[in-house]
C-alpha positions in Angstrom: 36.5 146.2 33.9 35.0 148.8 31.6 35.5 151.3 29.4 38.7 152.1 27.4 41.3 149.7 29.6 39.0 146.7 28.5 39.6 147.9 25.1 42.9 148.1 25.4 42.7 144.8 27.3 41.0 143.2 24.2 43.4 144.8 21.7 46.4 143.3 23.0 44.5 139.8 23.5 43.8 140.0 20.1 46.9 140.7 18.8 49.1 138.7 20.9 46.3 135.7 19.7 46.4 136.6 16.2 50.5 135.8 15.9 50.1 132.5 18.3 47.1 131.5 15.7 49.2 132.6 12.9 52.4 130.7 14.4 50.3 127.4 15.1 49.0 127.9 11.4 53.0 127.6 10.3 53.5 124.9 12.2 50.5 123.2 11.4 51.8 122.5 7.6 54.9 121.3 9.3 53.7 118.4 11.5 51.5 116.0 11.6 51.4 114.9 14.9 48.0 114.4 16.7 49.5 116.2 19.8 50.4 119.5 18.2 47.5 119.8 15.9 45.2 119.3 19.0 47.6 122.6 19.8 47.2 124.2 16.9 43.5 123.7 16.9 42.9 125.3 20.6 45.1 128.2 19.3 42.9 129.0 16.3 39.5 129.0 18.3 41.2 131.0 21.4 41.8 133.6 18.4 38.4 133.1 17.4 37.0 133.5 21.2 38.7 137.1 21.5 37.7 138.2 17.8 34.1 137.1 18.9 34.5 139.1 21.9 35.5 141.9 20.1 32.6 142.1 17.5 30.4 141.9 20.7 32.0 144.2 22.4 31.3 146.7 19.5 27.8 145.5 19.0 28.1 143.8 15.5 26.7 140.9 16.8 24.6 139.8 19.7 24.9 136.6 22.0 21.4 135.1 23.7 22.5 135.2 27.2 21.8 131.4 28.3 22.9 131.0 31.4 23.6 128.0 33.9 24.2 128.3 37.6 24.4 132.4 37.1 27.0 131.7 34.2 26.8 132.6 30.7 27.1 129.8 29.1 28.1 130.4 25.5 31.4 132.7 26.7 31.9 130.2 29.6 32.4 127.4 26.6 34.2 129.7 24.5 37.0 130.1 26.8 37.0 126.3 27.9 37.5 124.8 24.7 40.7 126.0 23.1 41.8 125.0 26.6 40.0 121.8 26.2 42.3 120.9 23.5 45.8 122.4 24.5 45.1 120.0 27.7 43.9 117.1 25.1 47.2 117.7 23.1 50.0 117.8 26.0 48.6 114.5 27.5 49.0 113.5 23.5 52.7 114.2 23.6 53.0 113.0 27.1 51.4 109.8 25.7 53.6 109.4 23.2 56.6 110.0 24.6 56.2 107.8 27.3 55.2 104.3 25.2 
């Protein structure tokens, strides 16, 4: 994918991950509760991950391409982690709730 539908793909990313992050953020001064910041925190750095993306997209930063086994490995971590810690903070609350 190239060209002006990845932009447009990257647009909506952005701004449909700019109002979870900005929702998690409201939540965040609600709760305290290890499961839902873990949550919240994955949220924030997906938003992160796609305004990254972005500024490389548009050549405002650059990115050494390390790769491992063929993959880059900097954007391969960048999309695992915020999923890292929404799977870290569901098996909080399913922790929890089962005690």
């Amino acid at each position: 994918m190239s060209g002006p539908n990845e932009l447009s793909v990257l647009v909506v990313d952005l701004a449909l991950s700019g109002v979870a992050a900005f929702a998690a953020i409201m939540l965040w001064s609600l709760t305290r509760e290890p499961g839902w910041m873990l949550v919240i925190i994955g949220l924030v750095i997906r938003f992160g991950d796609v305004a990254f993306q972005m500024l490389d997209r548009f050549g405002i930063i650059a990115v050494i391409e390390l790769r491992v086994f063929g993959m880059p490995l900097f954007w391969v971590l960048l999309r695992a982690i915020p999923l890292l810690f929404v799977i870290a903070g569901l098996a909080a609350m399913i922790r929890r709730l089962r005690i």
